[in-house]
Jmol script that loads the backbone (N, CA, C; Angstrom):
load data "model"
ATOM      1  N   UNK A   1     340.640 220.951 238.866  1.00  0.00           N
ATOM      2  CA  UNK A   1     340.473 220.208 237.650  1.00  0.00           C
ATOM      3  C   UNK A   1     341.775 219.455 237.401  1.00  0.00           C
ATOM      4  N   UNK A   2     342.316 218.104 237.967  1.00  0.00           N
ATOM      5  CA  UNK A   2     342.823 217.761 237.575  1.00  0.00           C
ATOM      6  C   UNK A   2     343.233 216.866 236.336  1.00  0.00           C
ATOM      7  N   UNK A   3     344.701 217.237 235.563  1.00  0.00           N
ATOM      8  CA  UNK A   3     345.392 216.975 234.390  1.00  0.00           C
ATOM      9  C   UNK A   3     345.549 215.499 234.435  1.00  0.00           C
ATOM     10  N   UNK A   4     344.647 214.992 233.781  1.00  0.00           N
ATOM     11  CA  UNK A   4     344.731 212.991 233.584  1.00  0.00           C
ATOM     12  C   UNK A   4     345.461 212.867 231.927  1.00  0.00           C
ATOM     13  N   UNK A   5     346.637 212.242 231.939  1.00  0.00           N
ATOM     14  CA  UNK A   5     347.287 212.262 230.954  1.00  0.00           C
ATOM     15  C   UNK A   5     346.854 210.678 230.194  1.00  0.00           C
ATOM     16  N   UNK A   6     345.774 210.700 229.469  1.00  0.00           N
ATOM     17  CA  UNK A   6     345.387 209.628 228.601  1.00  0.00           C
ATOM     18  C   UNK A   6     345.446 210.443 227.343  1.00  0.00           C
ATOM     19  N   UNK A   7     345.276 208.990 226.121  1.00  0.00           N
ATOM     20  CA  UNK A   7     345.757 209.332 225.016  1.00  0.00           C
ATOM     21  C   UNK A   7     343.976 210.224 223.888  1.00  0.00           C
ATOM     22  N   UNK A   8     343.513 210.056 224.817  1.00  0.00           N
ATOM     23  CA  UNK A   8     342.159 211.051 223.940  1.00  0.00           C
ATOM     24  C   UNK A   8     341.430 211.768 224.744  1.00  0.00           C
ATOM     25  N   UNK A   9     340.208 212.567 224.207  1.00  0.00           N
ATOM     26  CA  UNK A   9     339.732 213.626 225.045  1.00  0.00           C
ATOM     27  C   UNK A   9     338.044 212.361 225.128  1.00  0.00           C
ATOM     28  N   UNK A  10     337.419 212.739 226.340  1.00  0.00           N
ATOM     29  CA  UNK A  10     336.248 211.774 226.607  1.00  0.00           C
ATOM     30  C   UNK A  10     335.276 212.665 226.990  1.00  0.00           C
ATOM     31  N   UNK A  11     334.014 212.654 226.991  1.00  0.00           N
ATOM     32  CA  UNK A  11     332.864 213.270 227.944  1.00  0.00           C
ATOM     33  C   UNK A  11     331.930 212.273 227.708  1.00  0.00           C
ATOM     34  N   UNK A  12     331.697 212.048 229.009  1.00  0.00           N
ATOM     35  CA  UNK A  12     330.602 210.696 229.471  1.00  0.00           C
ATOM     36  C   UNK A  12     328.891 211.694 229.051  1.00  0.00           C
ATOM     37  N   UNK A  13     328.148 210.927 228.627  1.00  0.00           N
ATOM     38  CA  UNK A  13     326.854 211.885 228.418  1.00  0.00           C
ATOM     39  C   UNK A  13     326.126 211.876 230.505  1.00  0.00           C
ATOM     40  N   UNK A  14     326.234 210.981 230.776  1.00  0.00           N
ATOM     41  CA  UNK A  14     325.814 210.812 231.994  1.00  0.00           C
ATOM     42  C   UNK A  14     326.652 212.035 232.884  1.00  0.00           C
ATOM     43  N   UNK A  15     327.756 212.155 232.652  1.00  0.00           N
ATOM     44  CA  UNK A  15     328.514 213.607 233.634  1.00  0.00           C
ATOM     45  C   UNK A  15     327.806 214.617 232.847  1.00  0.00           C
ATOM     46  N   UNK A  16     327.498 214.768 231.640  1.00  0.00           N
ATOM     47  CA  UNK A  16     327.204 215.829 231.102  1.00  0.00           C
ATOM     48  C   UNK A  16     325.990 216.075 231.772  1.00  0.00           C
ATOM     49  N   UNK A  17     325.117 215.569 231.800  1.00  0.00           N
ATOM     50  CA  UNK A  17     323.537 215.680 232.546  1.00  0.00           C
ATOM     51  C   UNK A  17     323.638 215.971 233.993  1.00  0.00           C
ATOM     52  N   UNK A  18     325.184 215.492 234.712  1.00  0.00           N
ATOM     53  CA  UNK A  18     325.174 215.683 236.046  1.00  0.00           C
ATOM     54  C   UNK A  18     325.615 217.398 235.969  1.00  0.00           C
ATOM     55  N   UNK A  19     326.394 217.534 234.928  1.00  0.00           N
ATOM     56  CA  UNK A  19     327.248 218.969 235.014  1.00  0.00           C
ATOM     57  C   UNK A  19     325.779 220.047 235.113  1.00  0.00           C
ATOM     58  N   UNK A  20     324.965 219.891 234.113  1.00  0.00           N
ATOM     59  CA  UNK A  20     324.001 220.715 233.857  1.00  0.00           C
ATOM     60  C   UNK A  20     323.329 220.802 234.727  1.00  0.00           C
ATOM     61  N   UNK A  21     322.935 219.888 235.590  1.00  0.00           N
ATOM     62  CA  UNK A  21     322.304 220.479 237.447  1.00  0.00           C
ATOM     63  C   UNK A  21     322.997 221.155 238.094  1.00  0.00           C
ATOM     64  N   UNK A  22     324.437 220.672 237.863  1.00  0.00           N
ATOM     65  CA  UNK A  22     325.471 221.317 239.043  1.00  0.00           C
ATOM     66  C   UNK A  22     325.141 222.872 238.321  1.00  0.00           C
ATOM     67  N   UNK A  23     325.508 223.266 237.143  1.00  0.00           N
ATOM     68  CA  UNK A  23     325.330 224.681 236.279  1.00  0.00           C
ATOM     69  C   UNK A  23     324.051 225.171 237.238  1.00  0.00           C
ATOM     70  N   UNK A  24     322.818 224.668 237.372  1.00  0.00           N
ATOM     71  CA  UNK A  24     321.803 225.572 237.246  1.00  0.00           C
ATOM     72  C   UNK A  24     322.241 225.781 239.073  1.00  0.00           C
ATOM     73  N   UNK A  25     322.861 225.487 239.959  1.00  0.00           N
ATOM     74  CA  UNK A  25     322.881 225.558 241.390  1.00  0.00           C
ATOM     75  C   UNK A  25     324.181 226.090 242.191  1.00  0.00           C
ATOM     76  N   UNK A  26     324.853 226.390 241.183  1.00  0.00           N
ATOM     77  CA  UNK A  26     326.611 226.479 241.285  1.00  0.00           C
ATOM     78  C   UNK A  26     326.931 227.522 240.299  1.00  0.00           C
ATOM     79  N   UNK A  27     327.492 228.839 241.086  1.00  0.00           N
ATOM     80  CA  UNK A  27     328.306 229.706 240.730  1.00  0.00           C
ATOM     81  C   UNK A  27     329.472 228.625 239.827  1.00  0.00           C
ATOM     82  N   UNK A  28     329.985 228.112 240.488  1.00  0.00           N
ATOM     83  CA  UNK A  28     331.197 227.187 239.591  1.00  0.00           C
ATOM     84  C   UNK A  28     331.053 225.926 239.243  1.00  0.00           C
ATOM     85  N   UNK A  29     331.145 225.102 238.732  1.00  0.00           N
ATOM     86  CA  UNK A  29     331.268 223.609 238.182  1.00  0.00           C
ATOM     87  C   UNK A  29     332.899 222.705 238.473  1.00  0.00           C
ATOM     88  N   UNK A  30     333.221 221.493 238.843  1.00  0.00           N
ATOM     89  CA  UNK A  30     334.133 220.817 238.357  1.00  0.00           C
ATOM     90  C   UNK A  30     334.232 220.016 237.281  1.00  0.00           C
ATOM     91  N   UNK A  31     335.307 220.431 236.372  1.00  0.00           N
ATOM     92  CA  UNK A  31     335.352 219.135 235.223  1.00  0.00           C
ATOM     93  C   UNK A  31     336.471 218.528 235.568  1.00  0.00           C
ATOM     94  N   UNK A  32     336.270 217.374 235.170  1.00  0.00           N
ATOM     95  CA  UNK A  32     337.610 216.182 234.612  1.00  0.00           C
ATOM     96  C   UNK A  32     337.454 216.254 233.188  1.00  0.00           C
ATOM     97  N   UNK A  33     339.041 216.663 232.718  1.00  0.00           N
ATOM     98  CA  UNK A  33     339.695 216.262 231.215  1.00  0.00           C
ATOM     99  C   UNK A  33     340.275 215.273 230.960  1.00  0.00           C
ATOM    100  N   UNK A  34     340.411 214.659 230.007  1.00  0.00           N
ATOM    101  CA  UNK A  34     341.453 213.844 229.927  1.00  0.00           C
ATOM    102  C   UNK A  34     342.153 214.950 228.445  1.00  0.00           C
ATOM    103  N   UNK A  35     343.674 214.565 228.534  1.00  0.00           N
ATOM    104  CA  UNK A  35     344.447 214.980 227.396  1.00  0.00           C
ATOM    105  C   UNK A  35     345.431 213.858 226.921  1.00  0.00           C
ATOM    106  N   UNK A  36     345.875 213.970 226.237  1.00  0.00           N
ATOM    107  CA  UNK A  36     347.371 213.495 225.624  1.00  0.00           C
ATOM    108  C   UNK A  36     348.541 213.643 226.828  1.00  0.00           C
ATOM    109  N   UNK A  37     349.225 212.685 227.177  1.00  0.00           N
ATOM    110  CA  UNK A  37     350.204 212.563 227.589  1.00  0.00           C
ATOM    111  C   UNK A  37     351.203 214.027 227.299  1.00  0.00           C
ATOM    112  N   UNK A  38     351.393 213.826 226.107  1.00  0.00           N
ATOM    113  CA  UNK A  38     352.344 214.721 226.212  1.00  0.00           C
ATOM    114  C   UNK A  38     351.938 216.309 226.413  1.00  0.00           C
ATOM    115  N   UNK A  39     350.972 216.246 226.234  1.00  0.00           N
ATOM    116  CA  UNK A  39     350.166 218.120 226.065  1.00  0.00           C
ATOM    117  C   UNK A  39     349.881 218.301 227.757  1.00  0.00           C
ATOM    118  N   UNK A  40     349.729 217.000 228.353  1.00  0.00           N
ATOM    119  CA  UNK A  40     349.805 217.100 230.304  1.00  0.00           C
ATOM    120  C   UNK A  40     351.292 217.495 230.667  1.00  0.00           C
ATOM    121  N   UNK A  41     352.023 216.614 230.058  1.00  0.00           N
ATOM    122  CA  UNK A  41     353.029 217.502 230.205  1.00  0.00           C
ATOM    123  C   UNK A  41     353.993 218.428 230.001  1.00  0.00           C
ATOM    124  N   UNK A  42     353.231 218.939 228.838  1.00  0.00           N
ATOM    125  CA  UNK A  42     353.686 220.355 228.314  1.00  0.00           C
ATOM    126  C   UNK A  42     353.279 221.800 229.158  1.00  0.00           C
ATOM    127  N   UNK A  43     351.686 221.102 229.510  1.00  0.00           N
ATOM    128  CA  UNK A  43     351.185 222.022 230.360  1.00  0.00           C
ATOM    129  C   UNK A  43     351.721 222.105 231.810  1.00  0.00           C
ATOM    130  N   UNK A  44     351.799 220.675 232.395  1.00  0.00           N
ATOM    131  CA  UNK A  44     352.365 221.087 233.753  1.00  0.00           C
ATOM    132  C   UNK A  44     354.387 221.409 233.792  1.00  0.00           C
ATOM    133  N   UNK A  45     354.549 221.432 232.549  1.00  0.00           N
ATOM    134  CA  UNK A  45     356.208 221.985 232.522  1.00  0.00           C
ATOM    135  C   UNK A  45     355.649 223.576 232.409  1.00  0.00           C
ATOM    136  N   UNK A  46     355.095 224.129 231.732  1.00  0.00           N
ATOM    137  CA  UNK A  46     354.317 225.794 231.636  1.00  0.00           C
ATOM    138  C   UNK A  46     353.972 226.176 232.695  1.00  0.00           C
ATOM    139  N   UNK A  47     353.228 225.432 233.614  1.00  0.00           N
ATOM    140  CA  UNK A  47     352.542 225.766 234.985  1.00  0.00           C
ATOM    141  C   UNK A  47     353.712 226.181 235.730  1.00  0.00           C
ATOM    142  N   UNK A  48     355.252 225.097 235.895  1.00  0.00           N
ATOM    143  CA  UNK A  48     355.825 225.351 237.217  1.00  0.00           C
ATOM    144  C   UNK A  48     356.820 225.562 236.889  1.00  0.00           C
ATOM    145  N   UNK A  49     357.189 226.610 235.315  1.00  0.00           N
ATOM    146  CA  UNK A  49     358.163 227.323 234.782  1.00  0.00           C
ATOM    147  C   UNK A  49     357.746 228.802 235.163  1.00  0.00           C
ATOM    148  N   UNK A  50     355.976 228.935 235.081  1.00  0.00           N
ATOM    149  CA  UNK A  50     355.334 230.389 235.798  1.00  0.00           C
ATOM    150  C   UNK A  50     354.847 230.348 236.817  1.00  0.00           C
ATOM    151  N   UNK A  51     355.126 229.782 237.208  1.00  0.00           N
ATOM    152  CA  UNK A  51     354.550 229.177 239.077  1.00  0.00           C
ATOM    153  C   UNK A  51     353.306 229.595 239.235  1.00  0.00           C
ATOM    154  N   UNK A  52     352.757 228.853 238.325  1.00  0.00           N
ATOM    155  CA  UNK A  52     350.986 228.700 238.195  1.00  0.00           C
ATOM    156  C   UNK A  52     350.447 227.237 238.630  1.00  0.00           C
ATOM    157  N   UNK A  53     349.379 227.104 239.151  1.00  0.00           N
ATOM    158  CA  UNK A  53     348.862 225.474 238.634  1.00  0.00           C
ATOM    159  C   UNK A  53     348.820 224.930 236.911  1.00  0.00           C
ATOM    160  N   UNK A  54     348.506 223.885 236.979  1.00  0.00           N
ATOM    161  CA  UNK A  54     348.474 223.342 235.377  1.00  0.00           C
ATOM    162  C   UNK A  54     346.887 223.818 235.332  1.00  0.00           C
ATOM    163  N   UNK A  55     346.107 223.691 236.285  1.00  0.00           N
ATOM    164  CA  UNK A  55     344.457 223.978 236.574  1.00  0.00           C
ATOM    165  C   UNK A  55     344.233 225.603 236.068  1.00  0.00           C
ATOM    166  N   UNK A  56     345.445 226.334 236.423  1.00  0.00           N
ATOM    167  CA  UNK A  56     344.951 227.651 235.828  1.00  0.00           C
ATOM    168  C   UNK A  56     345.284 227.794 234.383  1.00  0.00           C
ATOM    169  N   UNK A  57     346.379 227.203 234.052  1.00  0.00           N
ATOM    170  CA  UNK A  57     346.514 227.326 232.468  1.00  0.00           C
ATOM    171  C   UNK A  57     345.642 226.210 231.624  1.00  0.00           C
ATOM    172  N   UNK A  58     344.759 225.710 232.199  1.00  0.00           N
ATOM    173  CA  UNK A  58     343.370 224.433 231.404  1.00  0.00           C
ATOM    174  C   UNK A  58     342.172 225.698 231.783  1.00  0.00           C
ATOM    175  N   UNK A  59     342.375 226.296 232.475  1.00  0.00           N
ATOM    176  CA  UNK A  59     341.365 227.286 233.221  1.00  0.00           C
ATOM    177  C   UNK A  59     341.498 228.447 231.980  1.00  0.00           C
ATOM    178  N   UNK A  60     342.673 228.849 231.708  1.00  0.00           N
ATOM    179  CA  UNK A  60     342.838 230.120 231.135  1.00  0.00           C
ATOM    180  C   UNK A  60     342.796 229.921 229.802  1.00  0.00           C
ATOM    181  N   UNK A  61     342.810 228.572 229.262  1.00  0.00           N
ATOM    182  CA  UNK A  61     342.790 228.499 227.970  1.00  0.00           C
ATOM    183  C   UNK A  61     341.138 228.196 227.781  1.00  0.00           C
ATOM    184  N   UNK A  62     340.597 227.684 228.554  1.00  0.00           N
ATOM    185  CA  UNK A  62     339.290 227.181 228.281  1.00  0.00           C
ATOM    186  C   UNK A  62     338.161 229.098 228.084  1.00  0.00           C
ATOM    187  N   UNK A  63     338.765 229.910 228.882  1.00  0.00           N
ATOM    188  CA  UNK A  63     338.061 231.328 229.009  1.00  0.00           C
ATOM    189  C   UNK A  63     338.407 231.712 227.670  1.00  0.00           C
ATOM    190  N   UNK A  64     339.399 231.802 227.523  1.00  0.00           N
ATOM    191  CA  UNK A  64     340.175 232.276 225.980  1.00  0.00           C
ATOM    192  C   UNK A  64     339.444 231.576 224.877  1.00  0.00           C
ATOM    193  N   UNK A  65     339.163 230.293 224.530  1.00  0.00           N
ATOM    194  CA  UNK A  65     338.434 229.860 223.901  1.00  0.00           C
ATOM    195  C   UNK A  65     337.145 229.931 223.928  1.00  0.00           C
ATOM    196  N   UNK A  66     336.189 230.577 225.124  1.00  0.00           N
ATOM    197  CA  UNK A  66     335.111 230.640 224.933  1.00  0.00           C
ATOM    198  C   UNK A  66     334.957 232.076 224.433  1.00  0.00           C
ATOM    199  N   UNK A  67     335.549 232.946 224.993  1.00  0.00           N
ATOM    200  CA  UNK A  67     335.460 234.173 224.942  1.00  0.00           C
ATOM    201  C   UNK A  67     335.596 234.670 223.347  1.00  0.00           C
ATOM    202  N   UNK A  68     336.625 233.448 222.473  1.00  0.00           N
ATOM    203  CA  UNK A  68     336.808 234.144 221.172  1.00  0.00           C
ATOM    204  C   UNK A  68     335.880 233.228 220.448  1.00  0.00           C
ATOM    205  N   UNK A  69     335.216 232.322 220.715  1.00  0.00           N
ATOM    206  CA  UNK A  69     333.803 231.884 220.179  1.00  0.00           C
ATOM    207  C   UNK A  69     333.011 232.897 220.639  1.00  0.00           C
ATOM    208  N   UNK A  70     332.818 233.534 221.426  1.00  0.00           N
ATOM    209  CA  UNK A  70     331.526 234.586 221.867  1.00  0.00           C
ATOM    210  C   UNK A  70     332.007 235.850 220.607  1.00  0.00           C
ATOM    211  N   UNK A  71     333.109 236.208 220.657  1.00  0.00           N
ATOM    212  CA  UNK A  71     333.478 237.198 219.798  1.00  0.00           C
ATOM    213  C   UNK A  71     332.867 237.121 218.207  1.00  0.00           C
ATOM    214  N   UNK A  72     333.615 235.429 218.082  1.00  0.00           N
ATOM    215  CA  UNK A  72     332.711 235.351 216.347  1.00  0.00           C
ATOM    216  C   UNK A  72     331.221 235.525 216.220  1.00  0.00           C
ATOM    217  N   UNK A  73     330.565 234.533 217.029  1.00  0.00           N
ATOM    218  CA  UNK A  73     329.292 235.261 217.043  1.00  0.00           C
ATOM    219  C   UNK A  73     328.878 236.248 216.848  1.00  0.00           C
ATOM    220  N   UNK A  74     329.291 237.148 217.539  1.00  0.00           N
ATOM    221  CA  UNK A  74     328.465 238.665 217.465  1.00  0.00           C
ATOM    222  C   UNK A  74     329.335 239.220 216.726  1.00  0.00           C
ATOM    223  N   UNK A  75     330.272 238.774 215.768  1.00  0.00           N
ATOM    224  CA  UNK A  75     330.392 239.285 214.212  1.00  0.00           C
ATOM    225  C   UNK A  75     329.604 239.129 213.260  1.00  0.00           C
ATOM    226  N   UNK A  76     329.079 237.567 213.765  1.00  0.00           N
ATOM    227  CA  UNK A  76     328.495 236.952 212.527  1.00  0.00           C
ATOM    228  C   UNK A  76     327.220 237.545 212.535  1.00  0.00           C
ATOM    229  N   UNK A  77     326.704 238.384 213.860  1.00  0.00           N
ATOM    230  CA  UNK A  77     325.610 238.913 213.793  1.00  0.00           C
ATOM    231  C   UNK A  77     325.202 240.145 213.225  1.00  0.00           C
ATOM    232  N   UNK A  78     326.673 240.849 213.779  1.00  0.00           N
ATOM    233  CA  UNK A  78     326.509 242.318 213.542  1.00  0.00           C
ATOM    234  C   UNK A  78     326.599 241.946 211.931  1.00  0.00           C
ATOM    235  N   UNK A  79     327.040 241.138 211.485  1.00  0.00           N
ATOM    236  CA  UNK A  79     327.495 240.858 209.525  1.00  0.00           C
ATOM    237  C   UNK A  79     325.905 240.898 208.866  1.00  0.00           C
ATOM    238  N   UNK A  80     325.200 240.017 210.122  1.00  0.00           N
ATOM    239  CA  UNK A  80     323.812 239.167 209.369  1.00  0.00           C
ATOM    240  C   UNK A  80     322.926 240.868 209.601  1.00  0.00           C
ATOM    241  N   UNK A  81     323.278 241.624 210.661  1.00  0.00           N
ATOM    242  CA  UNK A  81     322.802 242.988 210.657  1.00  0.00           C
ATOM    243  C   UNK A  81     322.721 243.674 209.564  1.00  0.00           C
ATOM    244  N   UNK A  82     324.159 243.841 209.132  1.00  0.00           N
ATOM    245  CA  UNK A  82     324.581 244.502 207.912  1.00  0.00           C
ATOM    246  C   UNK A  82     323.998 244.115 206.258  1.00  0.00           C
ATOM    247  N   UNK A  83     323.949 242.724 206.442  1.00  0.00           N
ATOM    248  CA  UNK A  83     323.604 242.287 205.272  1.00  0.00           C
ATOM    249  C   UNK A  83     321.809 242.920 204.944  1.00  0.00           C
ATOM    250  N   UNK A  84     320.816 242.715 206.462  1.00  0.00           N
ATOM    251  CA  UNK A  84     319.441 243.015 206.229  1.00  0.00           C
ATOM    252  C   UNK A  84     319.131 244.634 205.795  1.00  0.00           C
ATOM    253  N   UNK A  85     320.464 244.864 206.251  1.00  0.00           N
ATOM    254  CA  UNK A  85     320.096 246.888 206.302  1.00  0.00           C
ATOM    255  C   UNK A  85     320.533 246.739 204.723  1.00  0.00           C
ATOM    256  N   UNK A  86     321.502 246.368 204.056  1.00  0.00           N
ATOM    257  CA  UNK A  86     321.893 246.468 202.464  1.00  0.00           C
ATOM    258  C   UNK A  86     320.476 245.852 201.985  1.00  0.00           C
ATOM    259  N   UNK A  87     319.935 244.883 201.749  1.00  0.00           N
ATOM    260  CA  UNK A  87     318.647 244.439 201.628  1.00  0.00           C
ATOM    261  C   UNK A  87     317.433 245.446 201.583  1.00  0.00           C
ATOM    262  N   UNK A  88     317.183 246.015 202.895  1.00  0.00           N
ATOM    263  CA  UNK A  88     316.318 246.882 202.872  1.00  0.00           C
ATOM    264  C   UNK A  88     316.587 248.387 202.063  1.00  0.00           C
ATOM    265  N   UNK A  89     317.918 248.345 202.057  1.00  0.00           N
ATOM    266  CA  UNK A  89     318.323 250.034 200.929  1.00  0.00           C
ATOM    267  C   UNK A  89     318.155 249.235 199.848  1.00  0.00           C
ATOM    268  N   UNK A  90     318.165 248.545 199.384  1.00  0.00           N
ATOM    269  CA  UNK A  90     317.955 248.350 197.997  1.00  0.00           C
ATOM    270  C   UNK A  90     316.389 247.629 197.642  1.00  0.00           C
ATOM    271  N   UNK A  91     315.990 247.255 198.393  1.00  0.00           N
ATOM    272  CA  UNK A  91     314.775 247.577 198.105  1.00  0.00           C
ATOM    273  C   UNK A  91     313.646 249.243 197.725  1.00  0.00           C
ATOM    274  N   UNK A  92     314.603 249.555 199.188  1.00  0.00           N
ATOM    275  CA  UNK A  92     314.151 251.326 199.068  1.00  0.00           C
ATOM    276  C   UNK A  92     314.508 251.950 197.678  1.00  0.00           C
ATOM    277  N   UNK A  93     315.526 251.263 197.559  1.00  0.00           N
ATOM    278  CA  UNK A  93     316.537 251.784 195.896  1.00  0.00           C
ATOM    279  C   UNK A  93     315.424 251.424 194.347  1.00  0.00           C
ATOM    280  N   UNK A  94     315.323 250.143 194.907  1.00  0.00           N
ATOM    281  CA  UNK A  94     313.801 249.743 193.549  1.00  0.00           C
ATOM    282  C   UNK A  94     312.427 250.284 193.827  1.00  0.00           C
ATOM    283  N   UNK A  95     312.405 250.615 194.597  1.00  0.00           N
ATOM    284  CA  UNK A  95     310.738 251.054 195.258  1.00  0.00           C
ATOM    285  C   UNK A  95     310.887 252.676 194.180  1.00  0.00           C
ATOM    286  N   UNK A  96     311.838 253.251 194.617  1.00  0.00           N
ATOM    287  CA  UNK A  96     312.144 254.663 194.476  1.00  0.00           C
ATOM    288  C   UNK A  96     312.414 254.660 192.836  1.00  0.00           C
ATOM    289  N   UNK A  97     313.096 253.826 192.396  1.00  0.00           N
ATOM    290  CA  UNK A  97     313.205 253.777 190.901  1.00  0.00           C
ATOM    291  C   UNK A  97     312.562 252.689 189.932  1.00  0.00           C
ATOM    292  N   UNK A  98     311.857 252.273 190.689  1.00  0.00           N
ATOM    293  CA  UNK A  98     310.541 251.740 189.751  1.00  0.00           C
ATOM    294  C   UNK A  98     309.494 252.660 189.325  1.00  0.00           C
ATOM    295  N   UNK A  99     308.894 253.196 190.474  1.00  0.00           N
ATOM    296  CA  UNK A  99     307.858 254.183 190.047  1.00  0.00           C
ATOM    297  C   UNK A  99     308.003 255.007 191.772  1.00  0.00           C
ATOM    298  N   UNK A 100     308.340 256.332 191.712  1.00  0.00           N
ATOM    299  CA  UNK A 100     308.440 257.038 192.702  1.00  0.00           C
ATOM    300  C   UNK A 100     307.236 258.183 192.934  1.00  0.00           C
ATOM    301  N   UNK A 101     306.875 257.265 194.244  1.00  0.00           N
ATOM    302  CA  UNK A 101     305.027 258.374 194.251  1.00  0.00           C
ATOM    303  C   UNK A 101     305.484 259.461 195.338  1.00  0.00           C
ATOM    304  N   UNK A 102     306.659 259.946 195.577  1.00  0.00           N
ATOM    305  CA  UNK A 102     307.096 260.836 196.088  1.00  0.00           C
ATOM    306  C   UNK A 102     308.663 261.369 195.880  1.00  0.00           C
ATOM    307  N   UNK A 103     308.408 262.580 195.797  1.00  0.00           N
ATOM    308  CA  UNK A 103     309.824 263.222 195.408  1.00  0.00           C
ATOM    309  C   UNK A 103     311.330 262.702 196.321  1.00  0.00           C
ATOM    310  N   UNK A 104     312.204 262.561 195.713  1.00  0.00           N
ATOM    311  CA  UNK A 104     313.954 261.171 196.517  1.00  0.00           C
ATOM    312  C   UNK A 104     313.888 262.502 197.547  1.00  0.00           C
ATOM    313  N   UNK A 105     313.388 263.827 197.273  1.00  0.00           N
ATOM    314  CA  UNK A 105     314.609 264.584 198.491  1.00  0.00           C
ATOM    315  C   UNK A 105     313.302 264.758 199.245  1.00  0.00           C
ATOM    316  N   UNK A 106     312.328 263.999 199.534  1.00  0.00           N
ATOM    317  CA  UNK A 106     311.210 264.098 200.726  1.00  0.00           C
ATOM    318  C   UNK A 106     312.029 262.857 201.626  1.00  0.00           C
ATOM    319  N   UNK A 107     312.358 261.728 200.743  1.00  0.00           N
ATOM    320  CA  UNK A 107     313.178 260.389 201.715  1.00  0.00           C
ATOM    321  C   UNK A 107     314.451 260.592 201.822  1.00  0.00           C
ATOM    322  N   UNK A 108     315.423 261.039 201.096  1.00  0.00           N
ATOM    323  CA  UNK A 108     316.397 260.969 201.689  1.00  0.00           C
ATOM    324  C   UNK A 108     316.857 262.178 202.456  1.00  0.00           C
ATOM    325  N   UNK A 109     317.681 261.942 203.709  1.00  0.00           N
ATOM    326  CA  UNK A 109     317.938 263.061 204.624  1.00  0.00           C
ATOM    327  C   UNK A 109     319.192 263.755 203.927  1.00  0.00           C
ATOM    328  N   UNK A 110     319.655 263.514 203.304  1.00  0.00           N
ATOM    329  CA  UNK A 110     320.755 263.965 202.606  1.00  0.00           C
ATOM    330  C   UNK A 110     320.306 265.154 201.334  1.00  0.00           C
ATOM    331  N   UNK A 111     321.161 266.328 201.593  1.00  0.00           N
ATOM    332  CA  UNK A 111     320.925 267.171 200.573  1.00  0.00           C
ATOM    333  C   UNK A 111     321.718 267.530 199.837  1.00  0.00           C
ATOM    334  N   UNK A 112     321.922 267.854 198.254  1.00  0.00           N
ATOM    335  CA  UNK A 112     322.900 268.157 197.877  1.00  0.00           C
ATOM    336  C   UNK A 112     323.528 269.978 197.986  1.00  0.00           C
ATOM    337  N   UNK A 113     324.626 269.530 198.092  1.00  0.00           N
ATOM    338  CA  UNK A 113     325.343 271.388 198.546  1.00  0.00           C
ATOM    339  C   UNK A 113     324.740 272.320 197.591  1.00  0.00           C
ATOM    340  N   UNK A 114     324.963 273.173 198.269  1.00  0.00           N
ATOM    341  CA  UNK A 114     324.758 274.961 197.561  1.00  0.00           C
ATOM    342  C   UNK A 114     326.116 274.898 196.912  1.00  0.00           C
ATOM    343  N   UNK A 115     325.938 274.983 195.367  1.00  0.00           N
ATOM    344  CA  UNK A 115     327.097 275.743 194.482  1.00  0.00           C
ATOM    345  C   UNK A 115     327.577 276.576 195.118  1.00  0.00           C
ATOM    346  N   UNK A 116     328.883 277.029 195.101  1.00  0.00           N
ATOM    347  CA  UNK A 116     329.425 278.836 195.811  1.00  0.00           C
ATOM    348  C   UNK A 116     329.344 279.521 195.055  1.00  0.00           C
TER     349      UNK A 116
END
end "model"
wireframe off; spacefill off
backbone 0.3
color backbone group
């Protein structure tokens, strides 16, 4: 993946449609970036200060960024989880104290202690 130091970031829709065949047939894909001049060469001064390519640190930041978008997601899910289970106890909560056609300690698993 080579570092093209122009002054904005581009994606052609036509590569995009080519990328998405290459995806369905290819363990791996090639992209072309373009960046900022100076962030090309911020990166390739980083690369051959850790005697890396500039390709692995566009490589390693691009995993890092997907990986902590995958992370929010499945917060936002386990959240949207949390929110339906509070929903459904409080429904259970009005069901039970509107008019209760069965005794709370037949539903709830919880018992209260034996005095000592």
């Amino acid at each position: 993946m080579p570092i093209v130091p122009l002054g904005s970031i581009f994606v052609s829709t036509s590569a995009m449609r080519q990328v998405e065949i290459q995806m369905a047939t290819r363990k791996t894909v090639r992209f072309s970036i373009e960046i900022a001049a100076d962030l090309a060469a911020a990166v390739a001064s980083a690369a051959s200060t850790n005697n890396v390519t500039a390709e692995d640190i566009v490589n390693d930041c691009l995993r890092q960024q997907f990986e902590t978008a995958l992370r929010y997601r499945v917060l936002l899910q386990r959240q949207d989880d949390v929110d339906e289970a509070l929903i459904e106890l409080a429904r259970l909560i009005g069901r039970l104290s509107a008019a209760p056609g069965e005794v709370q300690e037949n539903i709830c698993r919880y018992r209260p202690g034996n005095d000592r």
